[in-house]
Kinemage of the C-alpha trace (Angstrom):
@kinemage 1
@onewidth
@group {chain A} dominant
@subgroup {mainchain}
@vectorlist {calphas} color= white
{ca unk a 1} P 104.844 120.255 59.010
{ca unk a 2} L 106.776 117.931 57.432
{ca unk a 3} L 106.962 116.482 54.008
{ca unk a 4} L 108.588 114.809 51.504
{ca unk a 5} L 108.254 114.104 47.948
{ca unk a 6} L 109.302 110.342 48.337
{ca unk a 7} L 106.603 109.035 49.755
{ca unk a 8} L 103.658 110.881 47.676
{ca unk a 9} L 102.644 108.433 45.598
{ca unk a 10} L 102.874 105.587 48.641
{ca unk a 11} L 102.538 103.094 45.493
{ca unk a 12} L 103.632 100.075 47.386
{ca unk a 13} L 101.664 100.419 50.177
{ca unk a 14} L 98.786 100.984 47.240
{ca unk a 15} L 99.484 97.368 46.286
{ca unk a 16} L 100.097 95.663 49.311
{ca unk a 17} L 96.974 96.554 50.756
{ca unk a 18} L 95.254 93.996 47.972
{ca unk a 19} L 95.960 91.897 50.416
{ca unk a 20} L 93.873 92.518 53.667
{ca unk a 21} L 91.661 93.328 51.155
{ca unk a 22} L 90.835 89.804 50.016
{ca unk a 23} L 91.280 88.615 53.724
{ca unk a 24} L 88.302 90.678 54.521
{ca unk a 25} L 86.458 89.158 51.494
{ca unk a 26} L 87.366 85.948 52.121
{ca unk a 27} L 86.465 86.462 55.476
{ca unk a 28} L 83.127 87.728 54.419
{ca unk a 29} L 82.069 84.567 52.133
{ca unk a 30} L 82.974 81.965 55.020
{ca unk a 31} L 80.765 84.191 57.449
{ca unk a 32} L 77.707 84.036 54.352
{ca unk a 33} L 78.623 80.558 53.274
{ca unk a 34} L 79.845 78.300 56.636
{ca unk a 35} L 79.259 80.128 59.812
{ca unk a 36} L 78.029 78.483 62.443
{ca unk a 37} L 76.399 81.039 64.134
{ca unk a 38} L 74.130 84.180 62.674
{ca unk a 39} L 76.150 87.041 63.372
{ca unk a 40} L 72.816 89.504 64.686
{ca unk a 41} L 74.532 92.697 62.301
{ca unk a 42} L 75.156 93.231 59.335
{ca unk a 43} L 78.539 91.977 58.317
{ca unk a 44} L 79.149 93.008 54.443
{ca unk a 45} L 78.545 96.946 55.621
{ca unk a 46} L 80.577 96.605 58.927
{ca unk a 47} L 83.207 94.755 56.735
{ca unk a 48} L 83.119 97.520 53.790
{ca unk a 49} L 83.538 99.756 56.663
{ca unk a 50} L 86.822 98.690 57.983
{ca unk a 51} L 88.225 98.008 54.072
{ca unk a 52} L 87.157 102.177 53.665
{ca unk a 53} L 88.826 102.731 57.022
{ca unk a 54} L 92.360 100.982 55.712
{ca unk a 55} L 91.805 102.564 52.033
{ca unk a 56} L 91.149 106.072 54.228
{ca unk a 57} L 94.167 105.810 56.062
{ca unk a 58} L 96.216 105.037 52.944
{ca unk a 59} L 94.825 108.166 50.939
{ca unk a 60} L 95.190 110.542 54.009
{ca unk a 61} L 98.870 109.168 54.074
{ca unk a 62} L 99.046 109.931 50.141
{ca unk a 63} L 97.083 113.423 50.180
{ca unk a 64} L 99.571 114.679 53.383
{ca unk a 65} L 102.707 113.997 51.730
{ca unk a 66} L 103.575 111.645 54.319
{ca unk a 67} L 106.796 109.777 54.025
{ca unk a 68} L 106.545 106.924 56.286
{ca unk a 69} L 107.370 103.636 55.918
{ca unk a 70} L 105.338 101.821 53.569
{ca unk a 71} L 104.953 98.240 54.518
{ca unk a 72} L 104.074 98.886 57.872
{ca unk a 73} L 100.406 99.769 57.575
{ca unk a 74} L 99.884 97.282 54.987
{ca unk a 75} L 101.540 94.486 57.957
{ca unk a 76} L 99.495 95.356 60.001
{ca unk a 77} L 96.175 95.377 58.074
{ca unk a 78} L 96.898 91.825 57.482
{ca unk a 79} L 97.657 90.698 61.135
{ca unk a 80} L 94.261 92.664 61.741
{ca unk a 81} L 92.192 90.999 59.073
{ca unk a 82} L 93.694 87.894 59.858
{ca unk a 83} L 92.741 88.080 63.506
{ca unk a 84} L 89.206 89.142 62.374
{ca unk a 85} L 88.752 86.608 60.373
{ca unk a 86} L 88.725 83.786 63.197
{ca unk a 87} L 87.174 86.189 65.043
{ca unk a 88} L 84.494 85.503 62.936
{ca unk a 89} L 84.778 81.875 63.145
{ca unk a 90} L 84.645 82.099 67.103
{ca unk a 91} L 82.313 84.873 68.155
{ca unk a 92} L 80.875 86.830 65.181
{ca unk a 93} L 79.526 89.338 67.824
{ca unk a 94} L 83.606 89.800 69.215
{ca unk a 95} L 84.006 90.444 65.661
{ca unk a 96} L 81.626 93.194 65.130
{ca unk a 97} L 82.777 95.322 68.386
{ca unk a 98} L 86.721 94.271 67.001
{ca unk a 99} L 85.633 96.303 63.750
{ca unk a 100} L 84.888 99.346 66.035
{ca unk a 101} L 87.636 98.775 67.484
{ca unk a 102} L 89.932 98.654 64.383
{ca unk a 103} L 88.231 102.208 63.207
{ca unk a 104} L 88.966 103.691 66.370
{ca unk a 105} L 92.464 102.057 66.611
{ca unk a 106} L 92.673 103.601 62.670
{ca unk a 107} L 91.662 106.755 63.756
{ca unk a 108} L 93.947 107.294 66.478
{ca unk a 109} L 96.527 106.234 63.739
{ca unk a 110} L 95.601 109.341 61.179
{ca unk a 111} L 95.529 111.919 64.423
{ca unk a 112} L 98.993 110.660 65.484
{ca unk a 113} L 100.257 111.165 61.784
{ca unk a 114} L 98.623 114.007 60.979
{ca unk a 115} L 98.452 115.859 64.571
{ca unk a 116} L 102.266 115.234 66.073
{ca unk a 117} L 103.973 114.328 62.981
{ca unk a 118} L 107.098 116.424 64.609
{ca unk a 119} L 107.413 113.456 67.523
{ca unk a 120} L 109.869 115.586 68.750
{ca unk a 121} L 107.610 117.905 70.127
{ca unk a 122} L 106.387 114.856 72.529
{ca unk a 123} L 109.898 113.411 73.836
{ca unk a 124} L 110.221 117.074 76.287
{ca unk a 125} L 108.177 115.832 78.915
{ca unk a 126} L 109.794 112.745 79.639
{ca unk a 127} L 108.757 112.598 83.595
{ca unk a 128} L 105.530 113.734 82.619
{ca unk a 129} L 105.537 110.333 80.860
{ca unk a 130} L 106.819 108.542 83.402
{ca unk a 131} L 104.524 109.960 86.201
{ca unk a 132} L 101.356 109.221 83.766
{ca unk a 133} L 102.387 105.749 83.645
{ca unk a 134} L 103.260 104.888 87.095
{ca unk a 135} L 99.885 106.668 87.970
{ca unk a 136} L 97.647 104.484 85.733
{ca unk a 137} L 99.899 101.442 87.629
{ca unk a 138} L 99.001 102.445 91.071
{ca unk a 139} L 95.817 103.477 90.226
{ca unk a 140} L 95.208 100.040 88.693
{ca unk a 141} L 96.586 98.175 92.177
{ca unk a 142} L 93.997 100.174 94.155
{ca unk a 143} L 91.148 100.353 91.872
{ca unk a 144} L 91.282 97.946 89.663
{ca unk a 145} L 89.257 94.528 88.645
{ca unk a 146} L 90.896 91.283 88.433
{ca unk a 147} L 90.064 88.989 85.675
{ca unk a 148} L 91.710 85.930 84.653
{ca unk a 149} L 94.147 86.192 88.085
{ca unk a 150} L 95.677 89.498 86.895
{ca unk a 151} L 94.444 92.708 88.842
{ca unk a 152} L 94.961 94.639 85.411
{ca unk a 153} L 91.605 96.067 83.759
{ca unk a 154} L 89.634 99.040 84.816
{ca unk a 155} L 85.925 99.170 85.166
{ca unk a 156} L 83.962 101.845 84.324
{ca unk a 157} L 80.166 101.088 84.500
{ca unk a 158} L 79.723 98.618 81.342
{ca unk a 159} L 83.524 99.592 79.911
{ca unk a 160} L 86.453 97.894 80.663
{ca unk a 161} L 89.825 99.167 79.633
{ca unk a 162} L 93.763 97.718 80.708
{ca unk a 163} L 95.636 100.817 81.461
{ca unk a 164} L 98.723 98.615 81.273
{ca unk a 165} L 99.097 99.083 77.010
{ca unk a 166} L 98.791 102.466 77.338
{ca unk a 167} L 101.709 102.202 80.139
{ca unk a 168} L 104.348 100.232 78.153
{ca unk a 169} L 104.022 103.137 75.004
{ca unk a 170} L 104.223 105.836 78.010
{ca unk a 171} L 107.764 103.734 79.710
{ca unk a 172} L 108.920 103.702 76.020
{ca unk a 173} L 108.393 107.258 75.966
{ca unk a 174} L 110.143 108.406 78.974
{ca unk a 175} L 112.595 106.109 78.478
{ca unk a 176} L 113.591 107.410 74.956
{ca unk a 177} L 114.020 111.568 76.956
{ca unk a 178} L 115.431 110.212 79.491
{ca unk a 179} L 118.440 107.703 78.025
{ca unk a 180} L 118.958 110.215 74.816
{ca unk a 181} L 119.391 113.011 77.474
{ca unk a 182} L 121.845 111.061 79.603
{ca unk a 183} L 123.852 108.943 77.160
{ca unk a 184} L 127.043 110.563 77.614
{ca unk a 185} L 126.922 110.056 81.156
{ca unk a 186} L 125.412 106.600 80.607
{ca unk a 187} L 127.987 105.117 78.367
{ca unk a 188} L 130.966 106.794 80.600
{ca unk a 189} L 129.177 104.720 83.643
{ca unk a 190} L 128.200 107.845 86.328
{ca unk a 191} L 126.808 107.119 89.220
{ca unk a 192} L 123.870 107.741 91.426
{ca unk a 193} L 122.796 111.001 89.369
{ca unk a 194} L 121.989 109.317 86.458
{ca unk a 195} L 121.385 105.780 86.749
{ca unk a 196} L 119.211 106.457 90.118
{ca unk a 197} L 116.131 107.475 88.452
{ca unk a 198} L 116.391 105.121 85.566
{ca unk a 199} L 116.823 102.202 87.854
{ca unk a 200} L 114.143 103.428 90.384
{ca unk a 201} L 111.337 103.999 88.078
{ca unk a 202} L 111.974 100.859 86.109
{ca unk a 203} L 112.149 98.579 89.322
{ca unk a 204} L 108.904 100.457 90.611
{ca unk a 205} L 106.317 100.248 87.395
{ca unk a 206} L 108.000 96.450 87.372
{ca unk a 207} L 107.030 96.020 90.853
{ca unk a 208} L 103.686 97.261 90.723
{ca unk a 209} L 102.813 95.010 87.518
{ca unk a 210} L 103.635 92.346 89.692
{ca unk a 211} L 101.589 93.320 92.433
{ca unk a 212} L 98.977 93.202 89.913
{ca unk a 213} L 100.202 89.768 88.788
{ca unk a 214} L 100.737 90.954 85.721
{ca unk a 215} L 104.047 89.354 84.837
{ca unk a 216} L 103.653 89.250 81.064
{ca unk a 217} L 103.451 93.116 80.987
{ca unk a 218} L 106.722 93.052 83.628
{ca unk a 219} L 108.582 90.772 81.480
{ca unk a 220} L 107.750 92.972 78.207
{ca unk a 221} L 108.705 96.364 79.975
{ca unk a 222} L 112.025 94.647 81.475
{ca unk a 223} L 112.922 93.514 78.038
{ca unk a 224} L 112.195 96.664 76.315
{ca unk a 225} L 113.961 98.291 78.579
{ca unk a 226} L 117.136 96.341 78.541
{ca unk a 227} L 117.038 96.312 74.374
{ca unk a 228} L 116.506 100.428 74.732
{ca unk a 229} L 119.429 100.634 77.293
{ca unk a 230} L 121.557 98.479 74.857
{ca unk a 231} L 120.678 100.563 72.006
{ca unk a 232} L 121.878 104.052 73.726
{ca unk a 233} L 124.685 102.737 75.294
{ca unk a 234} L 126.275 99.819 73.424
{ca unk a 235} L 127.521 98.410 76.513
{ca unk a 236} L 126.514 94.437 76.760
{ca unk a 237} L 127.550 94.633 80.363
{ca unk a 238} L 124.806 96.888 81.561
{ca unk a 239} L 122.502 94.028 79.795
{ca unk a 240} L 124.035 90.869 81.053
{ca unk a 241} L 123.648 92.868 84.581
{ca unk a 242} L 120.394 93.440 84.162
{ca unk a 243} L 119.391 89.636 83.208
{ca unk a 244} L 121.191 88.950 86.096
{ca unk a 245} L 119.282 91.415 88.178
{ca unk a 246} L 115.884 89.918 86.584
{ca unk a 247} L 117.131 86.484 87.311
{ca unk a 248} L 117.195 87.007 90.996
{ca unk a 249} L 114.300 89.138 90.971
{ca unk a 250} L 112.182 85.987 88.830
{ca unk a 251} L 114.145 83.381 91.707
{ca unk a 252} L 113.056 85.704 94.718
{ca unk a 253} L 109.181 86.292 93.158
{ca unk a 254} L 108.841 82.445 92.887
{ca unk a 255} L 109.567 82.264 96.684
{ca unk a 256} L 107.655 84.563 97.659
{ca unk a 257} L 104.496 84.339 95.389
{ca unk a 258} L 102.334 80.669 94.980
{ca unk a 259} L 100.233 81.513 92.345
{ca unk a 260} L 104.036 81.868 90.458
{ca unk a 261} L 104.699 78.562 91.737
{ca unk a 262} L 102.026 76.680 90.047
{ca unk a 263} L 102.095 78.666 86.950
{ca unk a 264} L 106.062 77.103 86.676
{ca unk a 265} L 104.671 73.912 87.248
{ca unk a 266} L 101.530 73.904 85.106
{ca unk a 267} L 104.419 75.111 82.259
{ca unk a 268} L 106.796 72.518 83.152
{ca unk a 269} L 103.708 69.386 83.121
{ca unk a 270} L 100.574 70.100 82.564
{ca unk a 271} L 98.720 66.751 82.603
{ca unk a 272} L 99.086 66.585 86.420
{ca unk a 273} L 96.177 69.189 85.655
{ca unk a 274} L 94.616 68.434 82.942
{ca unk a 275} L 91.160 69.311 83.697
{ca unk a 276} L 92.166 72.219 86.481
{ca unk a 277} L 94.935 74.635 86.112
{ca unk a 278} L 96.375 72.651 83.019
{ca unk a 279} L 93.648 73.038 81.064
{ca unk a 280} L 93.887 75.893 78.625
{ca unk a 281} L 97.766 74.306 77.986
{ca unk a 282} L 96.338 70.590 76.935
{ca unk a 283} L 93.952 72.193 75.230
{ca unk a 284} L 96.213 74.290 73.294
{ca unk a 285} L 98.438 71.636 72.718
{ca unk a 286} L 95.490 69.648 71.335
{ca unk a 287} L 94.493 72.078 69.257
{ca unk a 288} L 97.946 72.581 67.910
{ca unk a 289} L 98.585 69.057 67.492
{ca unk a 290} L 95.780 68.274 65.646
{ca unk a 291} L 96.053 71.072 63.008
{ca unk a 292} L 99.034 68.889 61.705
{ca unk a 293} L 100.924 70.918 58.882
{ca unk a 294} L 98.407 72.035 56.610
{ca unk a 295} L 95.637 72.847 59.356
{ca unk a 296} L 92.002 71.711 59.657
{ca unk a 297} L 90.756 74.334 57.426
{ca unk a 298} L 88.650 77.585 58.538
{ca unk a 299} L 86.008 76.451 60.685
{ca unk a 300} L 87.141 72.915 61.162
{ca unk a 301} L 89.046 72.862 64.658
{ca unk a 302} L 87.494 72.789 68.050
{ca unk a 303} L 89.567 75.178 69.590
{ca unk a 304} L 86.657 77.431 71.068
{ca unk a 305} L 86.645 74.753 74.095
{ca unk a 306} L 89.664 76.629 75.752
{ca unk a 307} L 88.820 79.560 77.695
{ca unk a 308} L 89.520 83.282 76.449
{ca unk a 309} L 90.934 81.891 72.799
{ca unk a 310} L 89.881 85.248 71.286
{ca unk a 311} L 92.092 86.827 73.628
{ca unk a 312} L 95.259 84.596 74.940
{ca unk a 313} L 94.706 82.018 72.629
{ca unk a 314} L 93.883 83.088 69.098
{ca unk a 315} L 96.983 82.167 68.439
{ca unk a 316} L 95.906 78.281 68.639
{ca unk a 317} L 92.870 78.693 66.571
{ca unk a 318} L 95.524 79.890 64.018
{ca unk a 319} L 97.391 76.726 64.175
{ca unk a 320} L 95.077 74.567 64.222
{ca unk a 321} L 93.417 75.568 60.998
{ca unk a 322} L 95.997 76.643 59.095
{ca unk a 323} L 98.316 74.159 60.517
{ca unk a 324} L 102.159 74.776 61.041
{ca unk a 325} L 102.534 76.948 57.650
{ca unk a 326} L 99.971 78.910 58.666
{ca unk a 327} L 102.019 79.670 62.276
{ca unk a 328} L 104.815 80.063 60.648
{ca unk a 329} L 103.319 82.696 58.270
{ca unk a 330} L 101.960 84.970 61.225
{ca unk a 331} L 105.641 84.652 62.918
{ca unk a 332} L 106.808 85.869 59.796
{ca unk a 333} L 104.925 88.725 59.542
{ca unk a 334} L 105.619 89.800 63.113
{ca unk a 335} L 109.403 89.253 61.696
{ca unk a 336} L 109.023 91.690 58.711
{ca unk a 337} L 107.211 93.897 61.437
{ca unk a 338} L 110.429 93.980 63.456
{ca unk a 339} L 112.494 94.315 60.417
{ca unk a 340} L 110.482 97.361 59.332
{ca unk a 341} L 110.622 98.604 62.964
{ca unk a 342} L 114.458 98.676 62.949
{ca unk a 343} L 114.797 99.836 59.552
{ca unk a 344} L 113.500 103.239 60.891
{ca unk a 345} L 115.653 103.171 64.000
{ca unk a 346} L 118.525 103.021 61.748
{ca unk a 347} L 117.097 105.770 59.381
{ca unk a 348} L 116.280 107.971 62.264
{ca unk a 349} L 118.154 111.503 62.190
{ca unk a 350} L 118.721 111.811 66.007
{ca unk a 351} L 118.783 109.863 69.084
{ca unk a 352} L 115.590 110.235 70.310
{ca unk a 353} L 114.055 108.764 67.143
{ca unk a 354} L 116.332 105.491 67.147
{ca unk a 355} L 115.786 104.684 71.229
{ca unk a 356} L 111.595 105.612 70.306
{ca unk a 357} L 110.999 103.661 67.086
{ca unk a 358} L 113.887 100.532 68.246
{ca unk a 359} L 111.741 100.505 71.507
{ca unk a 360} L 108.294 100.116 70.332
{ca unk a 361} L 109.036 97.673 67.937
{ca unk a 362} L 110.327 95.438 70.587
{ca unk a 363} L 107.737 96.305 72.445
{ca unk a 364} L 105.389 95.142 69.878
{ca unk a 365} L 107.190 91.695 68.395
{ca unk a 366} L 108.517 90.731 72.085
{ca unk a 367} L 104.960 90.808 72.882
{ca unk a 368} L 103.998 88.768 70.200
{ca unk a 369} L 106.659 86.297 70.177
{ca unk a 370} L 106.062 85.755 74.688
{ca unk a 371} L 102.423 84.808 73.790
{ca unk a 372} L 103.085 83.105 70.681
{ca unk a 373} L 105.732 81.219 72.746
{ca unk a 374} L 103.619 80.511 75.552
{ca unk a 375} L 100.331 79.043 74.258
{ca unk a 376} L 102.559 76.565 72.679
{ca unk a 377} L 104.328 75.516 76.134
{ca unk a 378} L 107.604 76.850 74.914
{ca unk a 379} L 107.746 79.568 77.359
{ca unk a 380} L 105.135 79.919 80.636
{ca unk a 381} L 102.383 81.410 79.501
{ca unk a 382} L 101.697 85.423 80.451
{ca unk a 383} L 98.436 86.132 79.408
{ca unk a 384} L 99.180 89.041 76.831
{ca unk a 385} L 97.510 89.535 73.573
{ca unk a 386} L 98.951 89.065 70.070
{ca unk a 387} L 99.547 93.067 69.128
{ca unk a 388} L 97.053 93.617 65.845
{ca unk a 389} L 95.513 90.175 65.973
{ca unk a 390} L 93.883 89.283 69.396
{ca unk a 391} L 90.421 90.482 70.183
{ca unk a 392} L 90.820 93.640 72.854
{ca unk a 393} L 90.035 97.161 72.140
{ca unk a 394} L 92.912 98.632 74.650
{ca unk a 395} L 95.886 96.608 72.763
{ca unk a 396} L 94.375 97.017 69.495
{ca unk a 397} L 94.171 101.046 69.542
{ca unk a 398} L 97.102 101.168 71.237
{ca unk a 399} L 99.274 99.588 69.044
{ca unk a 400} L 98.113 101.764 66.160
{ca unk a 401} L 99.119 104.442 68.327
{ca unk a 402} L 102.216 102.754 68.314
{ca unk a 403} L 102.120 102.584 64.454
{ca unk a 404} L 101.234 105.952 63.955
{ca unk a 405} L 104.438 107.013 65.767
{ca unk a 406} L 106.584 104.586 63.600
{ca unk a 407} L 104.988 106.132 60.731
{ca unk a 408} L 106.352 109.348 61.911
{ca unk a 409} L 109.782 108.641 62.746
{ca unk a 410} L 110.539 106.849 59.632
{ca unk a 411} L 108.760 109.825 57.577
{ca unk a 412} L 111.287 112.073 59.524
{ca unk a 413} L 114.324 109.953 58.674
{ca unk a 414} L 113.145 109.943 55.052
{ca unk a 415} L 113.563 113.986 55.222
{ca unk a 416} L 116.849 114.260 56.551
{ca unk a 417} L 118.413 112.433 54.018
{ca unk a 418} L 119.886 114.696 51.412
């Protein structure tokens, strides 16, 4: 096991945690004071549950000696209490199964931390990795349920699950064996050998995300994948030839695929629509519009008229009551996510550790910035969650998975410094 004496006392991450702390509170009053709706549980213990849950975490982090980064948990605590907070606003019972959620996202957080602290141990088996994920992909094409026009969740009886988060972590994962195993080779341009399996299994678990019409998750495990190659091989040529490769690939997909077709056109002008296919976009750009600078205030917008806003489009509700500060304050915190993220890239001791924790972070605020991008007509929009913040119990314990195993790395960096 490891351990380190700097991050015993975890003081920092002590005080920063104040603040989901009154989010939750202040979350708690609007549900006793203004909601609109009687939430059918009992919010102040679910709510005293998830602050012992973050508090838990915290002390398990402090008793274990672990020297991870410290600002991360607290980040995400807030993106997490933020998100339940108009969660509460919007659908107080969505709230209560988001808490569950949270604990079991928190838990999976203190068994990655505790359990495979040594993340070396898990970067052997990088095709066992990649054949996991391409598995749950194809699995997912034949057996899957569509919802929303993307053949990505998995029904079981009353459960429904999107195989796809846990994918991107396992792409990130084989990526990270594979490119700190071939580097060398990589960065003195080898042929078929090396860059044959790389290339193939990318292009296929693209391919089959597509097939599912998933093209937010394609366009997040193409751009991880490019920032990962980047990172082991310095070489902005493989990048630029990648775009280029995407470009024709995005070019030959519109062709060949309608529903593409009117997505790019629903982006480009969607009044044409406004009442059809356009009308989560006008909607959202309502919403957005009318929250001004300072926002409506909690409670005040109308946003729950546009379809799946707890999921796509929480991101709006946001905006529109806590206006364009408010937006620019949950950017901001995805920003000092990323900075965090790469902070333990650069601090990690060996290769493996820098392509791992520099991949999930862009997995994570890539994510975040596509949907953030798209429900504001900046960018077409994908259908992905916001990572910590949307309502979703696969994204949610997933990306404290994905925390856990930032935690690690940057504990392990800590170490190896004399």
């Amino acid at each position: 096991m490891i351990n380190t004496g700097a991050g015993t006392g975890r003081r920092q991450e002590m005080a920063l945690l104040a603040w989901p702390s009154l989010i939750i509170m202040a979350g708690y009053g609007y549900m006793v004071n203004s909601g609109p709706h009687h939430p059918g549980w009992q919010p102040a213990y679910a709510l005293a549950l998830l602050l012992g849950g973050f508090w838990g975490v915290h002390l398990i982090l402090r008793v274990t000696r672990h020297g991870g980064d410290e600002f991360l948990l607290p980040l995400a605590a807030v993106l997490t209490t933020l998100g339940l907070t108009f969660l509460f606003r919007l659908d107080p019972g969505l709230a209560y199964r988001q808490i569950i959620w949270t604990i079991l996202g928190l838990l999976v957080l203190v068994a990655v931390t505790t359990g495979f602290r040594d993340y070396q141990r898990l970067e052997q088996y990088p095709y066992l990795f990649l054949s996991l994920g391409l598995f749950f992909l194809a699995f997912t094409v034949v057996a899957g349920t569509r919802i929303g026009g993307a053949k990505s969740w998995v029904t079981l009886g009353s459960f429904q699950m999107q195989p796809v988060e846990a994918v991107k972590v396992l792409m990130v994962m084989y990526l990270a064996g594979y490119l700190s195993d071939k580097r060398e080779l990589l960065v003195q341009g080898m042929g078929r050998p090396t860059w044959g399996p790389l290339l193939a299994a990318t292009a296929l678990a693209v391919l089959l995300l597509v097939i599912q019409r998933d093209l937010g998750s394609a366009l997040i495990l193409l751009a991880t994948f490019l920032a990962m190659l980047y990172l082991a091989t310095g070489k902005r040529r493989y990048v630029a030839a990648g775009a280029g490769l995407f470009t024709l690939g995005a070019l030959l997909a519109y062709r060949l695929f309608p529903y593409l077709r009117v997505r790019i056109a629903i982006w480009l002008n969607p009044w044409t629509d406004a009442a059809g296919a356009g009308y989560q976009i006008v909607q959202a750009l309502i919403a957005l519009g009318s929250g001004g600078v300072f926002g409506t205030g909690l409670g005040l917008g109308h946003s729950q008229l546009i379809p799946a806003v707890a999921t796509d489009f929480i991101f709006v509700t946001m905006g529109e009551e806590m206006g364009l500060f408010g937006s620019i304050g949950v950017a901001l915190l995805y920003l000092l996510f990323a900075l965090r993220g790469f902070r333990t890239a650069l601090g990690a001791r060996e290769e493996q550790g820098i392509l791992l924790a520099g991949g999930l972070t862009v997995l994570v605020t890539f994510q975040a910035f596509i949907i953030m991008a798209g429900v504001s007509k900046l960018l077409p929009l994908t259908g992905v969650t916001l990572p910590f913040v949307s309502y979703g119990g696969s994204s949610l314990v997933i990306s404290y998975l994905i925390l856990g195993l930032l935690l690690n790395i940057s504990a392990a960096g800590r170490v190896s410094k004399p």
